[in-house]
Structure formats: C-alpha cells, structure tokens
N, C-alpha and C positions, 0 to 999 in steps of 0.2 A: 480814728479814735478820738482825736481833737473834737471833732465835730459832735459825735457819738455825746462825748462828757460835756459837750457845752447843752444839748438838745434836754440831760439830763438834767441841769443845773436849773437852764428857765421855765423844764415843766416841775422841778421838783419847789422853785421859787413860786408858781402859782401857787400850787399845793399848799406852801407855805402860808399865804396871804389866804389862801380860804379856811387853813386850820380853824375847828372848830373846838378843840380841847387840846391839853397842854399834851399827851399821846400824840396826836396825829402830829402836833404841829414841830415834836419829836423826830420824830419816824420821816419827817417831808424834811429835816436840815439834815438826816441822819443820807436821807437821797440826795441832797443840796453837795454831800461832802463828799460822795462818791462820786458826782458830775465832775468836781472840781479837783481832786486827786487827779481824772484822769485827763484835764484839760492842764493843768499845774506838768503831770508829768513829760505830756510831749508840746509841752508849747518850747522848749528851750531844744530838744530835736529838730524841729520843722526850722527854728530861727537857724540850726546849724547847719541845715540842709537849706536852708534858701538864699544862705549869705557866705560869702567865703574873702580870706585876707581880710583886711582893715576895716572890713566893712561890716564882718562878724562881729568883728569888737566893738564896734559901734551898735550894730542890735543887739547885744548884749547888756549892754549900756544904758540903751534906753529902755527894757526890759526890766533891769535892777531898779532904773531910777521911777519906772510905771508902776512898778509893785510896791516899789519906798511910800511914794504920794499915797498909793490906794490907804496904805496900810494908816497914814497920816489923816488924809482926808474923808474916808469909810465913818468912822464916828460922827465926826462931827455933819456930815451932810446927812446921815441915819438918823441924830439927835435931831436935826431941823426937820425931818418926814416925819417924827414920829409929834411930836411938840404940836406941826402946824397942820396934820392933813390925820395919819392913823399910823399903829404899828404896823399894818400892813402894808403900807403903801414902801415901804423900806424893801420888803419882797418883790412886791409890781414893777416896781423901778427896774428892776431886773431883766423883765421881761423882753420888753423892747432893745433894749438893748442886747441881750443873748439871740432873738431874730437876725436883727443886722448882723451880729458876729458871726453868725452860720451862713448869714449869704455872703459875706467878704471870703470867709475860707473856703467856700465850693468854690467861689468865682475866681480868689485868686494864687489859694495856696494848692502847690502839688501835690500828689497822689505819690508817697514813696513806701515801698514797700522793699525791705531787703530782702538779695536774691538768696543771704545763707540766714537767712531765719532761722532760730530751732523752737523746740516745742517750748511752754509752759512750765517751767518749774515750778510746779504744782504741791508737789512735798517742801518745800522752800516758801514759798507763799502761804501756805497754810502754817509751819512751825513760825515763822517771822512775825504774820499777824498776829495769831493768837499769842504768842509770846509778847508781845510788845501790848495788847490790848490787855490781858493779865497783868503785866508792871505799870500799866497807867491806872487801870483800875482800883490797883491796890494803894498805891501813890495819893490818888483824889481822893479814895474814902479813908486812909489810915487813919487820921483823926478821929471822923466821926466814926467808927467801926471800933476802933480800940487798935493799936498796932500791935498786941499781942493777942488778938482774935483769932479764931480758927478760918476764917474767912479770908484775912487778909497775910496771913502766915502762908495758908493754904496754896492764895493765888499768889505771891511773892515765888515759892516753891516751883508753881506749876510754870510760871515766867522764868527762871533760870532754868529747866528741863527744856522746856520750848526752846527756849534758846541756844542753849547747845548744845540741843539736838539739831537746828538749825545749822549752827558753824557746822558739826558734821556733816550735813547733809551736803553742804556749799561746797565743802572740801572733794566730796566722793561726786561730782556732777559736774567738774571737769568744764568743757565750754559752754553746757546746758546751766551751767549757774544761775539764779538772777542778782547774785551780788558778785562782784568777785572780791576775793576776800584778798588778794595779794595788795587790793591800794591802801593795808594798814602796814604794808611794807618800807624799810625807809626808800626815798627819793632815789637816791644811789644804787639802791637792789633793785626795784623796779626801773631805773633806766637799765641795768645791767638785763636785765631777762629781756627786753625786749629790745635789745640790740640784735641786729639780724650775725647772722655769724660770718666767718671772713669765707 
C-alpha cells in the first residue's frame, strides 16, 4: 500500500506540472492527496513493524522530527522553484524523488501482511468520509454561501447524520471496525478492558 500511494503521488505530481487548466490541475492534487493519505497512513505501521524497543522510539522520532522540517522547509524551497525556475517545477521536483522512494521500499522494507485480517469496513468508510467531507465543506464556504443558506444548513445537517450514523455503525461492527471507538474511553477503563483476566 506504501508503495501503491507513493507511485500514485509521483504520477499524480507529473500530472500536476503538465496541468493545462486550473480543472485538471484540480483533479491531478485531488490524486496528489489520495497518493499521500495512503503513504501518510502506513508509513508509521511499516516504522512499527520494522523497529522494536528503544529503537522504535527512536524512528518515531525521527519521523516526527522529518515531517516537522518538511512542513517548515516545504514553502520556502516551493517559493525559490517557483520565483527562479516555474510553478511547475515545484511538482517535478517530486518526481525523482518518489522513483527512489519506491526503489528503497521494494529493496528494503518487508512485505507484511496480517494473518487475521478482516474485510473493509466499507459502510464506515463511506459514512465517515462523506460525513466529514460535508462539515468541511460547509465550514470553507459558510461565509461566502451565507451561513444560513440552504446549502450550507443543508450540508451541516447531512454531516451530523453521516456521522452518527457512522458512531452507529462502529458500535454494531465489533472487531470489523475501522475506528474503534473505545480509545475515547478514559485511560483507566481502557487499561481495565484489556487486562487479560486472572
């Protein structure tokens, strides 16, 4: 999946640098951001399966501290590509860089796959997204929409349905979850549940 989201990142970054209208060049971060959700969500898996004791905490570390920098340094090395060379070039830069990244994890991260897998919480993924893509949506345009629009009432509405109809669903899906909803439990009751019994 790692690899999968990185492969989609550097072709979705081409994409990017050839946009020819503000649409496509839409559409190519809208791919840029699905690459990267799914390289975001198992890069910290792989670090905890490839590392164990003092050594995790340590690639954890330097993980926090790689993503602090980008998020620091991102701008301003963006601002100097775009200033001395093109906006595109801000995209390309990507590229090569997402190559190598794919040959290091074929060549040197493991292949893990759990042996109690379950399926796709598929009704959960769907209430969650859309629920949450509804309350951002309404959030970014309420100004300019009017916050008592039918629009943005509308979608506000359809984001709390979503939603919990979501908690429901989490609640009725047992270990097929994809959230589990007990870690808004306090400290104390969650150690307690998952204490093995005497």
């Amino acid at each position: 999946m790692f690899v999968y989201g990185l492969v989609a990142f550097t072709c979705a970054s081409i994409l990017c640098g050839l946009a020819t209208s503000p649409t496509f060049l839409i559409l190519a971060r809208g791919a840029q951001g699905i690459g990267g959700a799914a390289m975001f969500a198992t890069s910290l898996s792989l670090i905890a399966q490839a590392f164990s004791g003092s050594d995790r905490g340590t690639a954890f570390g330097i993980w926090g501290a790689t993503i602090g920098a980008a998020v620091a340094i991102g701008p301003l090395v963006g601002g100097v590509l775009t200033q001395q060379i093109s906006w595109q070039s801000i995209f390309f830069v990507n590229v090569p860089i997402g190559i190598g990244g794919v040959a290091v994890a074929l060549a040197k991260v493991d292949e893990f796959r759990s042996p109690s897998a379950q399926r796709v919480d598929l009704l959960g993924l769907v209430t969650f997204s859309g629920g949450l893509f509804l309350l951002i949506f309404a959030l970014v345009r309420g100004n300019a929409e009017g916050w008592g629009s039918s629009l943005i009432v509308g979608f506000l509405i359809g984001a709390a349905v979503l939603l919990a109809t979501f908690v429901f669903v989490e609640r009725r899906a047992g270990q097929q979850a994809m959230f589990d909803l007990t870690l808004f439990a306090s400290p104390r009751s969650a150690a307690h549940r998952s204490r093995p019994s005497d």
